[in-house]
ChimeraX commands (.cxc) that place a marker at each C-alpha (Angstrom):
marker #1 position 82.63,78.35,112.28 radius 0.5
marker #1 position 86.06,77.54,112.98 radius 0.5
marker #1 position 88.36,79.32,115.69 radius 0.5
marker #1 position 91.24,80.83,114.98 radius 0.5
marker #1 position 94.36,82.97,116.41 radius 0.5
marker #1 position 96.11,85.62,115.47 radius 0.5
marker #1 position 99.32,86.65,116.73 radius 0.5
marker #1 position 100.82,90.46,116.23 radius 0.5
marker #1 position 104.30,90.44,116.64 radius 0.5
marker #1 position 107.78,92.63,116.42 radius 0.5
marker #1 position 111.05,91.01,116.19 radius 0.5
marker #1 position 111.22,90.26,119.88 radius 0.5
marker #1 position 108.07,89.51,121.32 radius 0.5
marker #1 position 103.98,88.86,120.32 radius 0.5
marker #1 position 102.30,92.06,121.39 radius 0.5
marker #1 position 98.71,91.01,121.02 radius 0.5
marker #1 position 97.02,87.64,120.47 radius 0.5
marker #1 position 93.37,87.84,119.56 radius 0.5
marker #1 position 90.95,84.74,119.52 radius 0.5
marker #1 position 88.10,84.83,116.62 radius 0.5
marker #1 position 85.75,83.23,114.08 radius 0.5
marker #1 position 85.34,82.50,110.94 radius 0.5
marker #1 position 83.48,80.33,108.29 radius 0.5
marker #1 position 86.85,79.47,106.62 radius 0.5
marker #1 position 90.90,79.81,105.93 radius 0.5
marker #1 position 90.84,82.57,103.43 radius 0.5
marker #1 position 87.89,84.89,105.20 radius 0.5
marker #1 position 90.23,84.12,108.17 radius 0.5
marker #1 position 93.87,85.19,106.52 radius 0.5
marker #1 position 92.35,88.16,104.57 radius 0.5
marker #1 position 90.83,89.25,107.68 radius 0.5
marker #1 position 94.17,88.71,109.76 radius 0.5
marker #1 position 96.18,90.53,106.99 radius 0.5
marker #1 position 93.38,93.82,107.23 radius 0.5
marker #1 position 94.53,94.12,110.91 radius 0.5
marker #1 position 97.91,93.58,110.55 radius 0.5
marker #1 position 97.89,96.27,107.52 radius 0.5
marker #1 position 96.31,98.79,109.69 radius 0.5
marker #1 position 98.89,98.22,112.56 radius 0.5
marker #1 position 101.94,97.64,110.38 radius 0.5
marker #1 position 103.36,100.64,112.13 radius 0.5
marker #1 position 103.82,98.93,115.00 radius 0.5
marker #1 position 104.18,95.54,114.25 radius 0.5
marker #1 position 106.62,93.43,112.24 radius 0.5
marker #1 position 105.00,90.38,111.27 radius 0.5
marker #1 position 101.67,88.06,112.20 radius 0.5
marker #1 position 100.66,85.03,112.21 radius 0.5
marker #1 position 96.90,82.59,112.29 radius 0.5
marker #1 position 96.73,79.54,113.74 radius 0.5
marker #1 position 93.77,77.06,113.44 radius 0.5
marker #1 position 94.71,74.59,116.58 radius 0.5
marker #1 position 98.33,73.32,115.75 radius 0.5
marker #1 position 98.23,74.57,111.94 radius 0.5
marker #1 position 99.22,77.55,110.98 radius 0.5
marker #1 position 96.79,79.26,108.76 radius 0.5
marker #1 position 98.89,81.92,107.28 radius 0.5
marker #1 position 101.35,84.71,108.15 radius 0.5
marker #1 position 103.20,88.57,106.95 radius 0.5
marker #1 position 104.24,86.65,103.70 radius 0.5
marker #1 position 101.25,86.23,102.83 radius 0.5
marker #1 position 99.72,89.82,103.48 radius 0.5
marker #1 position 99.82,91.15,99.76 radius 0.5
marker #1 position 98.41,87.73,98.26 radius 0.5
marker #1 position 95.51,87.49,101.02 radius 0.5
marker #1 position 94.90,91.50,100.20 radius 0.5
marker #1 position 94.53,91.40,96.37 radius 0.5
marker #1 position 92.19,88.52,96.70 radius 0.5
marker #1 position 90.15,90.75,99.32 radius 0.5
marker #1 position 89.91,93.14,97.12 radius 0.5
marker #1 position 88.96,91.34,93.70 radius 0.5
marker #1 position 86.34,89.12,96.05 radius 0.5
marker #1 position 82.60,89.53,95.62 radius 0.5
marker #1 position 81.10,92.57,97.74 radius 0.5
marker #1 position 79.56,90.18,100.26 radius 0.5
marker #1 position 82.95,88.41,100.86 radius 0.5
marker #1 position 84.49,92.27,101.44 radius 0.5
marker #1 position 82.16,93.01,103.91 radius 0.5
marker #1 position 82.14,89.59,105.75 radius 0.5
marker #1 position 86.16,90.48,105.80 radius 0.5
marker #1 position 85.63,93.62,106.92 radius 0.5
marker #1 position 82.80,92.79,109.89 radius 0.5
marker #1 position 85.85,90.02,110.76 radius 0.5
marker #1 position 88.79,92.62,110.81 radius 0.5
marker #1 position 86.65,95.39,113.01 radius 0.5
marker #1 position 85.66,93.25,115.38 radius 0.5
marker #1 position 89.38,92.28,115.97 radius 0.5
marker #1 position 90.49,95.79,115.93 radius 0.5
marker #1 position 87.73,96.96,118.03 radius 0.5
marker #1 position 88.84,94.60,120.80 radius 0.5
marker #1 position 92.53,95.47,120.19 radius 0.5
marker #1 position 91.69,99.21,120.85 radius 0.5
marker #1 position 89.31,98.78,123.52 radius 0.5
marker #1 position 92.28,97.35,125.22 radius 0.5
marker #1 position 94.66,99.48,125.06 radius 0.5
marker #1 position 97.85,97.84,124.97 radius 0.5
marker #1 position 100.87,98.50,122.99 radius 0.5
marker #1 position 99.23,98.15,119.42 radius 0.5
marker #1 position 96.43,100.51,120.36 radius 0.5
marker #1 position 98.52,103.15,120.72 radius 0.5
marker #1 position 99.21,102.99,117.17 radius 0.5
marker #1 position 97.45,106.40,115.20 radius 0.5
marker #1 position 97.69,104.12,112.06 radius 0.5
marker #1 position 95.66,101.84,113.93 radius 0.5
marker #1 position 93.25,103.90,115.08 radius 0.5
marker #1 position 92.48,105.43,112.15 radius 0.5
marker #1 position 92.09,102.65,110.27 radius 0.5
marker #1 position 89.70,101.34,112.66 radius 0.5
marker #1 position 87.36,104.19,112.72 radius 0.5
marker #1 position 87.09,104.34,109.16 radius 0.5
marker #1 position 86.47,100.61,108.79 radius 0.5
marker #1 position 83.43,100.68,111.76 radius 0.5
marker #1 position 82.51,104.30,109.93 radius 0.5
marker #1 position 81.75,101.95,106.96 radius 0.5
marker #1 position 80.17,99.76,108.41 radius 0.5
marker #1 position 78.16,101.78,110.28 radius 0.5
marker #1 position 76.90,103.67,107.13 radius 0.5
marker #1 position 76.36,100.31,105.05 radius 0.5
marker #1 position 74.19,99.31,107.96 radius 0.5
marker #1 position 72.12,102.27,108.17 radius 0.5
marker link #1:1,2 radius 0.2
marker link #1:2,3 radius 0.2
marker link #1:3,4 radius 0.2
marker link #1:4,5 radius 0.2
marker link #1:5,6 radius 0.2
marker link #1:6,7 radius 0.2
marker link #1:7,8 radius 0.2
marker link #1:8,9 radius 0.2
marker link #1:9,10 radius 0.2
marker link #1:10,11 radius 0.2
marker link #1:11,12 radius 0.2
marker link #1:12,13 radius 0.2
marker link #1:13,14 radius 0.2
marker link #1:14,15 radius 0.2
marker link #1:15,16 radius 0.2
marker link #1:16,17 radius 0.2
marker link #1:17,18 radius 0.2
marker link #1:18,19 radius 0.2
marker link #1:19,20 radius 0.2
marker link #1:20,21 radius 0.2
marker link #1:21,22 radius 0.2
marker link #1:22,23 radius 0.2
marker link #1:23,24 radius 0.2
marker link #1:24,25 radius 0.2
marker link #1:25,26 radius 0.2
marker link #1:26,27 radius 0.2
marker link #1:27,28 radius 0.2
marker link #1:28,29 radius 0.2
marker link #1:29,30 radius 0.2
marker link #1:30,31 radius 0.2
marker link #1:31,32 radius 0.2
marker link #1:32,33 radius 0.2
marker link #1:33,34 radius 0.2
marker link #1:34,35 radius 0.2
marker link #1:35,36 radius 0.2
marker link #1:36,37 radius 0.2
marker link #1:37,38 radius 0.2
marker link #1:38,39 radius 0.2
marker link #1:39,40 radius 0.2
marker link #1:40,41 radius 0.2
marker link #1:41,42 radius 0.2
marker link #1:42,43 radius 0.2
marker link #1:43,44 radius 0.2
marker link #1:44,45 radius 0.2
marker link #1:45,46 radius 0.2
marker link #1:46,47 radius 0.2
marker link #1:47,48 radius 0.2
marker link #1:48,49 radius 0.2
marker link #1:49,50 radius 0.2
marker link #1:50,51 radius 0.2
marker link #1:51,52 radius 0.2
marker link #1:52,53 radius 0.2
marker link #1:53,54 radius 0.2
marker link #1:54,55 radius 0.2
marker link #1:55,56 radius 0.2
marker link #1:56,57 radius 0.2
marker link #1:57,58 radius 0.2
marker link #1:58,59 radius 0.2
marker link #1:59,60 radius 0.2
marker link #1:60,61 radius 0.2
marker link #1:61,62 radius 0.2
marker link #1:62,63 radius 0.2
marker link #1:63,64 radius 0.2
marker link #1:64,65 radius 0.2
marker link #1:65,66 radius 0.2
marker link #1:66,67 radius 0.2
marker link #1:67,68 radius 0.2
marker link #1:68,69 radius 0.2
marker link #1:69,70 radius 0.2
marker link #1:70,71 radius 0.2
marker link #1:71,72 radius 0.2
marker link #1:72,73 radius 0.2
marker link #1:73,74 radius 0.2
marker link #1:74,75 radius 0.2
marker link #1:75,76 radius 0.2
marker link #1:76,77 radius 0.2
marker link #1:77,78 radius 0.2
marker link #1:78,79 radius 0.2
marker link #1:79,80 radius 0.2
marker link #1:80,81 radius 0.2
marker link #1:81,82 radius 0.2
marker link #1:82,83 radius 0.2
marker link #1:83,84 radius 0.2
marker link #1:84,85 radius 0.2
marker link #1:85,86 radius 0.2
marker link #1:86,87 radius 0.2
marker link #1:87,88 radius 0.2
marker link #1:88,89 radius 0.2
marker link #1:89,90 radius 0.2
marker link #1:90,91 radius 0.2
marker link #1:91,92 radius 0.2
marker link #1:92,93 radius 0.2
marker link #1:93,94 radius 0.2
marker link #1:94,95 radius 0.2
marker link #1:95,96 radius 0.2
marker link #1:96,97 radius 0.2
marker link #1:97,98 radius 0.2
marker link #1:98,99 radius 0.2
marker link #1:99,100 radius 0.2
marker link #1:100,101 radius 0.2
marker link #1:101,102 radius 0.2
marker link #1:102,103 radius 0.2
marker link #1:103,104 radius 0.2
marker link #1:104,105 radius 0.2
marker link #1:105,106 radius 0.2
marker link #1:106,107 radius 0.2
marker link #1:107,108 radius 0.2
marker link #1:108,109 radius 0.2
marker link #1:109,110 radius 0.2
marker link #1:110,111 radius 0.2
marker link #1:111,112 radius 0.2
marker link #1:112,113 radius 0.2
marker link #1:113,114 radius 0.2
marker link #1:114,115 radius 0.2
marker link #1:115,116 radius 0.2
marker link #1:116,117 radius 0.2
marker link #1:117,118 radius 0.2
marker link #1:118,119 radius 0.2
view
């Protein structure tokens, strides 16, 4: 697994950094671009760094998204366990990005999902 970073940003400032893993660059990004899609409302851009490298950033978001979507079902839902687990710790938080409804709803469908497709 390698560690990554993701930075949510607006124009000014990073409003939330969150530290996670992930087998590789492209579960990573696709993941990264599912959270920043569901908080676009409150954020202008993002960002993933492995270490000193970055991974992949907003420009990025429709590529990383079309190739979530045409991926193999097991690839979708490795995304998707990825992307809740980041949003779940972005909510549980409560800071500036949780207060975003987009957010929020986006989360509890996603961990709805999952829920169901675990049983």
């Amino acid at each position: 697994m390698i560690s990554y970073r993701m930075y949510l940003r607006t124009r000014k400032d990073i409003v939330e950094r969150r530290d996670f893993e992930a087998e590789n660059d492209e579960l990573a990004a696709s993941a990264a671009a599912t959270v920043f899609e569901a908080c676009s409302d409150r954020c202008d851009g993002w960002d993933l760094w492995d270490g000193a490298r970055r991974v992949a950033n907003q420009h990025t978001t429709k590529q990383l998204l079309a190739w979530a979507q045409k991926a193999r079902a097991e690839t979708r839902a490795i995304i998707e366990e990825i992307a809740c687990s980041i949003e779940e710790v972005i909510v549980t938080a409560n800071g500036q990005v949780a207060r975003s409804p987009n957010m929020r709803a986006k989360f509890d469908a996603l961990r709805g999902k999952l829920q169901s497709r675990r049983g």
